[in-house]
KEKE-3310 file (N, C-alpha, C; in steps of 0.2 Angstrom, whole numbers, plus 5000, padded with zeros to 4 digits):
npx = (4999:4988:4969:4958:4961:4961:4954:4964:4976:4982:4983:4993:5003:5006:5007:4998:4985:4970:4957:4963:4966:4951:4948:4955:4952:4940:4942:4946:4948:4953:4965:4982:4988:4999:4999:4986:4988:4998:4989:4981:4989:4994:4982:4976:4989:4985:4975:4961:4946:4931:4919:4903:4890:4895:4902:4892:4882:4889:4892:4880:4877:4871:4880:4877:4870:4856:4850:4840:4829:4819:4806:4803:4797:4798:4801:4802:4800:4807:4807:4817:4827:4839:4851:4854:4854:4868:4877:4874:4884:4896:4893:4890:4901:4911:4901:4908:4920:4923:4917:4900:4887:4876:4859:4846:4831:4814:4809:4796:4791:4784:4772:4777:4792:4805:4805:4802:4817:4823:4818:4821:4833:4836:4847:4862:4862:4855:4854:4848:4842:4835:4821:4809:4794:4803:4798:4787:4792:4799:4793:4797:4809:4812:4809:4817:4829:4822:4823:4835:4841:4853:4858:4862:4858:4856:4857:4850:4853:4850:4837:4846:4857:4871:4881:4876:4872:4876:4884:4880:4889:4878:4873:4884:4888:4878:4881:4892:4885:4878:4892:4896:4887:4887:4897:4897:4889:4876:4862:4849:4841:4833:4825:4819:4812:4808:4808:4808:4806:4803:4811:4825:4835:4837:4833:4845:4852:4848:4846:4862:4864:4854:4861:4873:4871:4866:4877:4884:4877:4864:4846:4835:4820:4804:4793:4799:4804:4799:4791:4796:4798:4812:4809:4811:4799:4791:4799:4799:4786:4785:4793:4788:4777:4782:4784:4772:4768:4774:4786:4802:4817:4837:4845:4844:4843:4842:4838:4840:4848:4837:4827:4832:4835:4821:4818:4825:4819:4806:4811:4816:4804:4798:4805:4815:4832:4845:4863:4860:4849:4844:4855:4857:4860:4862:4860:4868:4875:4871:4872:4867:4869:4878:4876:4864:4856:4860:4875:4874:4876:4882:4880:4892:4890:4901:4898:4905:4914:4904:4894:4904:4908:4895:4896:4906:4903:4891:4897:4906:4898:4888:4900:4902:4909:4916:4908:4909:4903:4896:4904:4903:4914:4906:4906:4911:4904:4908:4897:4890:4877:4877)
npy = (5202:5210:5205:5206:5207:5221:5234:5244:5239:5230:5239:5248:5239:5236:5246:5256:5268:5266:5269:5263:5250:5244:5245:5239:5224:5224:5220:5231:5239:5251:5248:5245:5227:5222:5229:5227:5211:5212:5218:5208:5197:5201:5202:5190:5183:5190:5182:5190:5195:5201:5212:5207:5215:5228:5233:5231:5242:5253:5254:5250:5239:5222:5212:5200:5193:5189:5175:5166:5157:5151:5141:5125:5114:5097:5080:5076:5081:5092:5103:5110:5113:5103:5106:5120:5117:5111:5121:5130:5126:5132:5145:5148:5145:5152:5165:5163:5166:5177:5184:5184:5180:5171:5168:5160:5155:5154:5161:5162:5164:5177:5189:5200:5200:5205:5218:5213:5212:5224:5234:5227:5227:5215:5209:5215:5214:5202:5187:5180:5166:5155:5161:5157:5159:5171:5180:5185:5188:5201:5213:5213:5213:5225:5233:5230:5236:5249:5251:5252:5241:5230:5217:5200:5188:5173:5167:5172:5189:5204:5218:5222:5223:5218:5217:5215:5200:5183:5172:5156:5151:5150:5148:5145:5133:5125:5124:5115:5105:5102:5101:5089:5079:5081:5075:5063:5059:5060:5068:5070:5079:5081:5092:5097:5108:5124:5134:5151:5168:5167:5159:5164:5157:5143:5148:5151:5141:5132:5142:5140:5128:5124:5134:5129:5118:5123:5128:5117:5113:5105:5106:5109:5098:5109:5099:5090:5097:5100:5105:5111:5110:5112:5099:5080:5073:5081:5083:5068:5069:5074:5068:5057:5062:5065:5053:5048:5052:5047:5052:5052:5052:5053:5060:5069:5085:5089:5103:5103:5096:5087:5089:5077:5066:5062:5061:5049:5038:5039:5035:5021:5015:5016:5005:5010:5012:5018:5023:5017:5018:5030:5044:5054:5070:5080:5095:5105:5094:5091:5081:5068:5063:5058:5044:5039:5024:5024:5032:5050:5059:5078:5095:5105:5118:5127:5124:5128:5139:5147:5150:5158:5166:5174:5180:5185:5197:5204:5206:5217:5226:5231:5237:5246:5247:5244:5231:5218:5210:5194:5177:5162:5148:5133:5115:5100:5086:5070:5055:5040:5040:5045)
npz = (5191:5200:5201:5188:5171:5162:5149:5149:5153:5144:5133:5141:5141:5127:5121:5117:5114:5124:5117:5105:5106:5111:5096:5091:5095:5088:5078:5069:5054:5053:5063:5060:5056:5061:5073:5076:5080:5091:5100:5103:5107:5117:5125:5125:5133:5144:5147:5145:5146:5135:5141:5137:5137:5142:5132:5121:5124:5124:5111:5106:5099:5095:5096:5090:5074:5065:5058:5046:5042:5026:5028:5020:5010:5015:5016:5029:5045:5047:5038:5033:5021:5016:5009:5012:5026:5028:5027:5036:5050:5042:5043:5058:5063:5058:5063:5076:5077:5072:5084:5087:5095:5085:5081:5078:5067:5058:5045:5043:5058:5061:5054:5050:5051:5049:5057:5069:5072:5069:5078:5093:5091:5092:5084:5074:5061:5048:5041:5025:5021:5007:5000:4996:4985:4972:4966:4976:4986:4986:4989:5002:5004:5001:5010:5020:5014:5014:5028:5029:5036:5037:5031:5022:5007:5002:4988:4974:4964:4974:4972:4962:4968:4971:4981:4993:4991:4990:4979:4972:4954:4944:4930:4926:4933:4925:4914:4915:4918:4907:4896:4902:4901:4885:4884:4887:4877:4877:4873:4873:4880:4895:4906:4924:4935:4938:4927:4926:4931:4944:4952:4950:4954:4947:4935:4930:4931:4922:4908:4907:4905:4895:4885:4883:4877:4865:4860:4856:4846:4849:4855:4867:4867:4869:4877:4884:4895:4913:4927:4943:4959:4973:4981:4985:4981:4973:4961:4958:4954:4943:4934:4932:4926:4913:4908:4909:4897:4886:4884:4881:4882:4884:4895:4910:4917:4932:4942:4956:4969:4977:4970:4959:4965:4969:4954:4951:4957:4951:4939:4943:4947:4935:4929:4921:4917:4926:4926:4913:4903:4906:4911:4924:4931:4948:4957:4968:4978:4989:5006:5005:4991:4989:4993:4987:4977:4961:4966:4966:4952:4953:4953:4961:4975:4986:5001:5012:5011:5005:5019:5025:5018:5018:5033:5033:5024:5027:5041:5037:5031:5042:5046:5040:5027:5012:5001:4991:4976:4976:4968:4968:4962:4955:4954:4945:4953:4946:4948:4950:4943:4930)
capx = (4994:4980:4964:4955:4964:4958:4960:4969:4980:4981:4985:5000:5009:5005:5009:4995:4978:4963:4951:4966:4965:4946:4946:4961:4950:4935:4946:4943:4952:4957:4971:4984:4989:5005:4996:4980:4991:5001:4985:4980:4993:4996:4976:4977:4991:4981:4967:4958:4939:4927:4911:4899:4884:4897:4903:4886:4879:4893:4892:4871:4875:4869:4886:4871:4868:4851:4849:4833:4827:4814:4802:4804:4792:4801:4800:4802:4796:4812:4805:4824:4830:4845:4855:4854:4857:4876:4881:4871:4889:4903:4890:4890:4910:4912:4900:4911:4927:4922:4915:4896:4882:4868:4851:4843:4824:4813:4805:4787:4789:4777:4769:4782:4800:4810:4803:4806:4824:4823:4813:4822:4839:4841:4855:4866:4863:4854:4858:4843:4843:4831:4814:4800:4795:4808:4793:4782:4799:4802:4791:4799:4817:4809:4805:4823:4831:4820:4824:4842:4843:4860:4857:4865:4855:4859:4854:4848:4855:4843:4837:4851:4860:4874:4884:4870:4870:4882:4878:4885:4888:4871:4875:4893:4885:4872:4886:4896:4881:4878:4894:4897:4882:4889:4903:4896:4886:4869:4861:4843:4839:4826:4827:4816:4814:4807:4815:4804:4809:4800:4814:4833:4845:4836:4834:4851:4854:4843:4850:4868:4863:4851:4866:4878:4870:4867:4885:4884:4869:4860:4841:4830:4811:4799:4788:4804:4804:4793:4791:4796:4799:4815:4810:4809:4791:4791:4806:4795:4780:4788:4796:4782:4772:4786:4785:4766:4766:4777:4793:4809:4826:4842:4848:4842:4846:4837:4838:4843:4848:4832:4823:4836:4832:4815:4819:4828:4813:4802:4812:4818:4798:4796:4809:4821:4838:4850:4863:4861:4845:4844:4859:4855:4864:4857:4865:4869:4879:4870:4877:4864:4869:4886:4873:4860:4859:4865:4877:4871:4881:4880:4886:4895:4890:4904:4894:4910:4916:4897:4895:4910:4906:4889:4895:4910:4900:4886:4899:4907:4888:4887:4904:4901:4915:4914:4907:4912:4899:4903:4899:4906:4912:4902:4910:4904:4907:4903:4897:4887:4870:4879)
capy = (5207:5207:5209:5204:5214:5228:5236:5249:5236:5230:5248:5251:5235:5237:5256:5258:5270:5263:5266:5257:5240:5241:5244:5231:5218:5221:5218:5236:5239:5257:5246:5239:5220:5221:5232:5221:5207:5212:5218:5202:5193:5204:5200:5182:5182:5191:5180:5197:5193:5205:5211:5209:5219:5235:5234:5232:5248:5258:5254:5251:5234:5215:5207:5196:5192:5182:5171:5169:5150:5150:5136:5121:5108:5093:5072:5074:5086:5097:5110:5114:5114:5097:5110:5126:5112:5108:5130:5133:5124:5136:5152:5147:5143:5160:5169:5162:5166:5184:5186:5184:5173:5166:5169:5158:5156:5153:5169:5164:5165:5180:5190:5206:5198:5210:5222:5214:5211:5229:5237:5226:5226:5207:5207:5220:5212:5197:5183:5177:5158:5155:5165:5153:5163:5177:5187:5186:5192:5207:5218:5212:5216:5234:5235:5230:5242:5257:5252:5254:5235:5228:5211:5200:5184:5169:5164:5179:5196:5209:5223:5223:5227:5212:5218:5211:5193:5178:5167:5151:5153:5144:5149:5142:5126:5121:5123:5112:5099:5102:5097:5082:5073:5080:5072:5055:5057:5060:5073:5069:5079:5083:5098:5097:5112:5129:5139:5157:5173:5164:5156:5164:5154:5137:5149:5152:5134:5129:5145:5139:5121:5126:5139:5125:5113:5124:5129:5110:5115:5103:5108:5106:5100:5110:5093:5087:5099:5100:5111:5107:5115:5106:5093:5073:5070:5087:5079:5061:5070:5080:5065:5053:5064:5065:5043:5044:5055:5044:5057:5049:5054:5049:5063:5071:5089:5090:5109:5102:5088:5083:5085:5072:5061:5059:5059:5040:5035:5037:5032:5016:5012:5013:5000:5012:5010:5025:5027:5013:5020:5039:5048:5061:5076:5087:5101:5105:5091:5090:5074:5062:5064:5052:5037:5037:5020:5026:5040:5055:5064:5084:5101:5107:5122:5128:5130:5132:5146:5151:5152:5161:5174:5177:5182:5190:5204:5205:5211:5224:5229:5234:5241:5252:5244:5243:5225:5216:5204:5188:5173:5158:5143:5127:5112:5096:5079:5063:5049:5034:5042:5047)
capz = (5191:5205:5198:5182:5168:5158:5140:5149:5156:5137:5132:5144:5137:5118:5120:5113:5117:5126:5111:5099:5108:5108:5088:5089:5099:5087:5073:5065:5048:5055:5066:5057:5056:5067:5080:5080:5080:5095:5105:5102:5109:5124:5128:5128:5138:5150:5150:5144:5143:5133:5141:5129:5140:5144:5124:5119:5127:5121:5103:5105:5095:5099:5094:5088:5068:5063:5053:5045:5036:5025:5029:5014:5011:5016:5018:5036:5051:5049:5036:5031:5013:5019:5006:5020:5033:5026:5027:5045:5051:5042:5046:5065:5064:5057:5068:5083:5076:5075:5092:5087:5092:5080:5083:5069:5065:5052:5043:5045:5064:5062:5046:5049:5056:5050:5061:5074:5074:5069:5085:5097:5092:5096:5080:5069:5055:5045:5033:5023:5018:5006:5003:4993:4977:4973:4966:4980:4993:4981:4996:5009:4999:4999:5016:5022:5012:5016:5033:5028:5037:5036:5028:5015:5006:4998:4980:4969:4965:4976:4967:4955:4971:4972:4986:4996:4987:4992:4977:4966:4948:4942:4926:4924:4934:4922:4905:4917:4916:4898:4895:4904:4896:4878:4882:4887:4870:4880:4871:4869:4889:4898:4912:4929:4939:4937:4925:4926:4936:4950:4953:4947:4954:4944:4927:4928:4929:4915:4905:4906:4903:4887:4880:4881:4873:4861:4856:4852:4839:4852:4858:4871:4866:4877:4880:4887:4902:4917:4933:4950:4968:4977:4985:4981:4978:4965:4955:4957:4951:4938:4932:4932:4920:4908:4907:4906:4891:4884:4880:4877:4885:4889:4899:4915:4923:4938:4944:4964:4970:4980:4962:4956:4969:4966:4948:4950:4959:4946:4933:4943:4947:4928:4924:4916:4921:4929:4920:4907:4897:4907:4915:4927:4935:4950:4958:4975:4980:4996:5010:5004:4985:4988:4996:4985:4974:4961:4968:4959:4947:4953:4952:4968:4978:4991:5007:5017:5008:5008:5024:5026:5014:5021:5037:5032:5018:5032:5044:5033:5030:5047:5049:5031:5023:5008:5001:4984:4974:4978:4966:4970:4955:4953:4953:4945:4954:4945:4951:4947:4940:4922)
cpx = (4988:4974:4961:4957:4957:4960:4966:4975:4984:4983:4991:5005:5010:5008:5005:4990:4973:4960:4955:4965:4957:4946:4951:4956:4943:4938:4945:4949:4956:4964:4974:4989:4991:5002:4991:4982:4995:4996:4981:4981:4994:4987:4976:4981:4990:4975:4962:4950:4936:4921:4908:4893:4889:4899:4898:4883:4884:4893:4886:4872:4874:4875:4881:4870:4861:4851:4843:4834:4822:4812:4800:4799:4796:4800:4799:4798:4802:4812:4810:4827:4838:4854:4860:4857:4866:4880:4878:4879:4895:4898:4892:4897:4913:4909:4905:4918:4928:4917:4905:4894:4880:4863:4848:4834:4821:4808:4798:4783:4783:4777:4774:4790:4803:4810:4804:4815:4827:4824:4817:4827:4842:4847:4854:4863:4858:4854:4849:4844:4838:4823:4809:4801:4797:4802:4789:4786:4799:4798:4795:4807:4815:4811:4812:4828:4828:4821:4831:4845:4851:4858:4859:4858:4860:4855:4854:4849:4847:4843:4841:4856:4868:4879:4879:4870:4877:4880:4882:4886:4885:4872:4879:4891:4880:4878:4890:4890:4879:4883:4900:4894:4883:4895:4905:4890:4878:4866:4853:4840:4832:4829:4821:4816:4809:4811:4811:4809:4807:4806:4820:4836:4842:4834:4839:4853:4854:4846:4857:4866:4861:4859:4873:4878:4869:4871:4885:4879:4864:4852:4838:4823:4807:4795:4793:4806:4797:4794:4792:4801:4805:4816:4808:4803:4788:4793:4803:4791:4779:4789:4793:4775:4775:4784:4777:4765:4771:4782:4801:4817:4830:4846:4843:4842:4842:4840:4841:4844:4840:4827:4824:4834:4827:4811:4820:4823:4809:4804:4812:4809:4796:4800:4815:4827:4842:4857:4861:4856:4845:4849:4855:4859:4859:4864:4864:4874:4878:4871:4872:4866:4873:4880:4868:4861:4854:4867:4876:4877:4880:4884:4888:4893:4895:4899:4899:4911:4909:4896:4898:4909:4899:4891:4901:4906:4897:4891:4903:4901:4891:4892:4904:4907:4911:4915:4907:4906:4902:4899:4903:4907:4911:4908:4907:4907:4902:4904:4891:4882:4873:4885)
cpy = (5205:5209:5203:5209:5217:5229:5241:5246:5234:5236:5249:5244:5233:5243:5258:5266:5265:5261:5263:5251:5240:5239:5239:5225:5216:5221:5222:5236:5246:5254:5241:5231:5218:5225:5227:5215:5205:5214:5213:5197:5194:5202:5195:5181:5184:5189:5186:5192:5198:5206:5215:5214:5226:5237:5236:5239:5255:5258:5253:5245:5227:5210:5200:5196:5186:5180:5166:5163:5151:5142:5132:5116:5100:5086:5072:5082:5093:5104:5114:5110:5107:5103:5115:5122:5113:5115:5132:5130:5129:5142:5152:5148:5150:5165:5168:5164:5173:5188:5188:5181:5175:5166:5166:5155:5154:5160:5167:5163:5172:5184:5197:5204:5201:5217:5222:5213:5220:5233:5236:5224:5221:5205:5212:5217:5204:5192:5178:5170:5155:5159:5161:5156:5172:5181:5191:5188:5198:5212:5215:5215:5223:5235:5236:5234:5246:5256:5254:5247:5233:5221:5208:5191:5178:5168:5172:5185:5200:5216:5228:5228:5218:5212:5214:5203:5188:5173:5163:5153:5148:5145:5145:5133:5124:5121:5118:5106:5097:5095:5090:5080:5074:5075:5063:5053:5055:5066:5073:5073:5081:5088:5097:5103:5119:5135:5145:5162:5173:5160:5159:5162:5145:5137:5148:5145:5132:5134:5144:5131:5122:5130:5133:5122:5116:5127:5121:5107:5107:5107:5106:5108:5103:5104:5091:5092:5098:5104:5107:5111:5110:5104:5088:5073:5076:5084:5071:5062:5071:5072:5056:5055:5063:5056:5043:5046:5052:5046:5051:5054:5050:5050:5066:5078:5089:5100:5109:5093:5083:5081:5078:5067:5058:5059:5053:5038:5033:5033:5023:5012:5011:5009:5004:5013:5016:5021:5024:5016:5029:5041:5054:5063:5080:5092:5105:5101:5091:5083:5069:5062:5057:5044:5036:5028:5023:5032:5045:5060:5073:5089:5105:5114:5121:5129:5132:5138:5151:5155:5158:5166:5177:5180:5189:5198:5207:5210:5219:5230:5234:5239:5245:5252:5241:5234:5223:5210:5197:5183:5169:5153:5137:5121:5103:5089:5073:5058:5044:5036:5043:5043)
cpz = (5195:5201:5192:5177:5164:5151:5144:5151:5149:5133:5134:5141:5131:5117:5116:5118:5120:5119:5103:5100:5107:5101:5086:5090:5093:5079:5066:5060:5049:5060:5060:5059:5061:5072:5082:5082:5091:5102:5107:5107:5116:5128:5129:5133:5146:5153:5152:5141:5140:5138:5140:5132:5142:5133:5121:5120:5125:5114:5100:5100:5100:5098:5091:5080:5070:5058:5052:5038:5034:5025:5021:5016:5012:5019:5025:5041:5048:5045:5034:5024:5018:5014:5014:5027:5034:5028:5033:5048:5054:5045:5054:5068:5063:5059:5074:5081:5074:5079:5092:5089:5086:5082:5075:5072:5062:5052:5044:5053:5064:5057:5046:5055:5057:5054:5065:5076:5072:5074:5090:5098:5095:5089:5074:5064:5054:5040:5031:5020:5015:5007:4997:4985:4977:4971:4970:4986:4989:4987:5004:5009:5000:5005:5020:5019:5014:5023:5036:5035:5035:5035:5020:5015:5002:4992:4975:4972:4969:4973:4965:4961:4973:4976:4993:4995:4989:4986:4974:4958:4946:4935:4924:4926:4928:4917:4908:4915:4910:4896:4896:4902:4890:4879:4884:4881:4874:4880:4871:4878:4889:4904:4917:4931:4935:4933:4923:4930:4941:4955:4950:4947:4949:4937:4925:4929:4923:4908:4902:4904:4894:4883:4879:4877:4865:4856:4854:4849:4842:4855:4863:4868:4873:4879:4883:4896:4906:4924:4940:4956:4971:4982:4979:4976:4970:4958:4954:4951:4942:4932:4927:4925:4913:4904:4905:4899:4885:4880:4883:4878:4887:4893:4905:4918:4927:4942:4952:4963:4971:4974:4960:4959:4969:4959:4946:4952:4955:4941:4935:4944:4940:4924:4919:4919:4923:4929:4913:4902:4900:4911:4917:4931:4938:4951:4965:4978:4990:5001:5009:4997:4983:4990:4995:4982:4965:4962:4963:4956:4951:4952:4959:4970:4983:4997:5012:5017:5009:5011:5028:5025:5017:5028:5035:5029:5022:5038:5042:5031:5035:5050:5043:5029:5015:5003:4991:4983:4977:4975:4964:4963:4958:4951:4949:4950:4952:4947:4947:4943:4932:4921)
residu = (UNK:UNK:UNK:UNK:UNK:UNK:UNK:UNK:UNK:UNK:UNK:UNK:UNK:UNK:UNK:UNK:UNK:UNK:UNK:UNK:UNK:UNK:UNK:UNK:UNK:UNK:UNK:UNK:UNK:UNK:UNK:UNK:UNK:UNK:UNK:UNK:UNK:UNK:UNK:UNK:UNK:UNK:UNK:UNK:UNK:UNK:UNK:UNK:UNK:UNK:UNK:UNK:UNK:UNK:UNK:UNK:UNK:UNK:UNK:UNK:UNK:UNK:UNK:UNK:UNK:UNK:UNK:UNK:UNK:UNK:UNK:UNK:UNK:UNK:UNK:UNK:UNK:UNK:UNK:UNK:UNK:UNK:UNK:UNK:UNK:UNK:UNK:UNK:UNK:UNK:UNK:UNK:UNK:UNK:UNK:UNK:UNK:UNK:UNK:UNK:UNK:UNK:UNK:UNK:UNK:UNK:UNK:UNK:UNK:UNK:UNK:UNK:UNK:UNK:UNK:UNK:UNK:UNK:UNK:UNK:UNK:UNK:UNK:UNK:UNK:UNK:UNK:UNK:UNK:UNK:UNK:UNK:UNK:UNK:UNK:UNK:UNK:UNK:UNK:UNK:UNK:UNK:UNK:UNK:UNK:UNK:UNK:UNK:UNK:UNK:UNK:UNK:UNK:UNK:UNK:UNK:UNK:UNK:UNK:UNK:UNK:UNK:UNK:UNK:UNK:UNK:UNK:UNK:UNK:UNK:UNK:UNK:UNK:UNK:UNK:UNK:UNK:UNK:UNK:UNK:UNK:UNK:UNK:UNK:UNK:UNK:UNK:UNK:UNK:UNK:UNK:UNK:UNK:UNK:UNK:UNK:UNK:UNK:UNK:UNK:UNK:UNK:UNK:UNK:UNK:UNK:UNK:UNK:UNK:UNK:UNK:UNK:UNK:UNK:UNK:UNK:UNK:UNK:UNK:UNK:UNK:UNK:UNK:UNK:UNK:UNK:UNK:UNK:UNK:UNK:UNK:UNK:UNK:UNK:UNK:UNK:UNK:UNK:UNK:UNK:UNK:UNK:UNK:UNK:UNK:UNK:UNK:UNK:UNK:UNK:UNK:UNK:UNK:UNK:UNK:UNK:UNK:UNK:UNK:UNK:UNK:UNK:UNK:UNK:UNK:UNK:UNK:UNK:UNK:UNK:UNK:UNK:UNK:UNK:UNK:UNK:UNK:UNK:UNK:UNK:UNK:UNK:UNK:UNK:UNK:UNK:UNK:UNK:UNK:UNK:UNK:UNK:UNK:UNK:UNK:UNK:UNK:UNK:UNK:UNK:UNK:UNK:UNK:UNK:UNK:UNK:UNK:UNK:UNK:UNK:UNK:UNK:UNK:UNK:UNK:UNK:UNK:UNK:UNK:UNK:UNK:UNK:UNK:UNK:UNK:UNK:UNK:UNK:UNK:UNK:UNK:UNK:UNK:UNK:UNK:UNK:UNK:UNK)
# end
C-alpha cells in the first residue's frame, strides 16, 4: 500500500463501513467484540495512526480527562495526600490504554476550576481526588452537576448519587480492624481521626470499627478518641494529648495510615512500647506503611483497581453508558505494629 493508511483502507479489508471502524477504533459498545477485534487487528497491521486533532473536531471532544488533586497538608513541599500518589500511576496506565491523556492539577489552581475545564474544553471529563472538608465541597458538587459535568470522585457518595463515586468499603474496613485487635485480646481502643459528616469515608471507618466491637459487647470511651486530619504531625498531636491526659489504652485505630504514623511517634517518645503495651492499625496501606519501625498493621485500599475504575465509570459518563456503583473490599495486612 503507497501511502499512509486510512479507516477506509481499514474498512475495505474488515468489510466493514467507515463509521464502524471509527466506533471499532474508539472501542464503542455499539460494535461487537469479534468485529472491534478484527478492526483492531487489521489496523495495527497497517500501522493505522489515529489523528487525534481531525477526530477531535468531529466529535467536539479533548480525548483529554483531568484529574483534579486537592492540595494536603503535608511533611514535605509536595502538597499530595502519599495515599493519591500510589493511584495517579494505574489512572494514567488506564488513561493510555484507552487513547487518552491526563491533564492533572491541583483544585485550588483558581477559585472556579471547574469552569474552566468546562468553557475551554481542555478535557471530557474529570476525576476528583480528594476535596478537604466534604461539607464545605457540597457547592461545588452542585455546581458540576447543574453543569451536567461528566465527573466521577473518589471517597464519598455524591448527593446520594453513587454512580459518580469510586470508593472502598470504609465500613467493612474498620469491622476488619475491630476484629483483628479482638482477636489478639486488645480491646481497651482508642480511635484517631475525625469521625463527623465532615469527613465520610473516616466515619465510615470508625462506624464499622465501633459496630464491631460492639457485637463483642465491647465499647469505645469517648475520652479515648480524638480528632485529627491525615497527616503525621495530626496523629502525633492527637495522640500526644491522649498521654498527657493520662487515658490508658492498649489498642489503636488510627483512621489513615499517616495518622498512624505519627501515632507511634508519640507513643514511642513517651516510652510506651508498639505492640507490647499499644497495638496500632491504620488504613490505607500506603508504600511507607511496610518500612516504618514497627511495620504497621493496616487496612488495604486497592488503588490499582481504583484507578482503573475511576477512569473506566468516567468514560461511560461521557459515552452515556450506563455506570454501576462501585465499592471496592478492604483488605487487612498485618504487620509488626499489632
Amino acid at each position: 500500500m503507497k501511502g499512509k493508511a486510512t479507516s477506509f483502507d481499514i474498512a475495505h479489508y474488515a468489510g466493514v463501513s467507515q463509521s464502524t471502524v471509527s466506533r471499532a477504533l474508539r472501542n464503542s459498545p455499539l460494535v461487537n467484540e469479534e468485529t472491534r477485534k478484527r478492526v483492531h487487528d487489521i489496523a495495527k497491521q497497517l500501522n493505522y495512526k489515529v489523528d487525534k486533532n481531525a477526530s477531535n473536531l468531529r466529535t467536539q471532544q479533548s480525548s483529554t480527562l483531568a484529574l483534579l488533586l486537592f492540595e494536603d497538608p503535608t511533611s514535605d513541599e509536595s502538597q499530595i495526600n502519599p495515599f493519591f500518589l500510589s493511584m495517579l500511576g494505574s489512572i494514567t496506565r488506564a488513561c493510555a490504554k484507552e487513547g487518552y491523556d491526563l491533564l492533572v492539577s491541583f483544585q485550588s489552581a483558581s477559585a472556579d476550576w471547574q469552569a474552566d475545564y468546562e468553557d475551554s474544553h481542555r478535557a471530557d471529563g474529570i476525576i476528583l481526588l480528594g476535596y478537604g472538608d466534604y461539607i464545605d465541597f457540597q457547592p461545588k458538587f452542585k455546581t458540576l452537576l447543574d453543569q451536567n459535568t461528566k465527573f466521577v470522585c473518589w471517597g464519598a457518595t455524591v448527593d446520594n448519587r453513587p454512580d459518580l463515586t469510586v470508593c472502598c468499603d470504609n465500613y467493612g474496613g474498620g469491622k476488619l480492624a475491630a476484629g483483628h485487635l479482638i482477636a489478639h485480646n486488645r480491646t481497651d481502643c482508642a480511635f484517631i481521626g475525625d469521625a463527623s459528616d465532615h469527613s465520610p469515608e473516616f466515619f465510615a471507618r470508625f462506624e464499622g470499627f465501633k459496630d464491631e466491637l460492639l457485637a463483642n459487647n465491647v465499647t469505645i470511651n469517648e475520652r479515648k478518641m480524638a480528632n485529627a486530619i491525615s497527616t503525621e504531625e495530626s496523629g502525633y498531636h492527637a495522640t500526644r494529648s491522649l498521654i498527657a491526659n493520662n487515658i490508658k489504652f492498649n489498642a489503636l485505630f488510627a483512621a489513615s495510615d499517616l495518622i498512624a504514623i505519627g501515632a507511634i511517634r508519640a507513643l514511642k517518645e513517651a516510652n510506651i512500647k508498639v505492640p507490647t503495651d499499644v497495638a496500632v492499625v491504620g488504613f490505607d496501606n500506603i508504600a511507607i506503611a511496610s518500612y516504618i519501625n514497627p511495620p504497621l498493621t493496616t487496612i488495604a485500599q486497592d488503588t490499582t483497581v481504583a484507578g482503573q475504575m475511576l477512569v473506566e465509570n468516567l468514560l461511560k459518563l461521557i459515552r452515556e453508558e450506563e455506570v454501576q456503583s462501585t465499592l471496592l473490599p478492604p483488605a487487612l495486612i498485618a504487620r509488626g505494629s499489632s
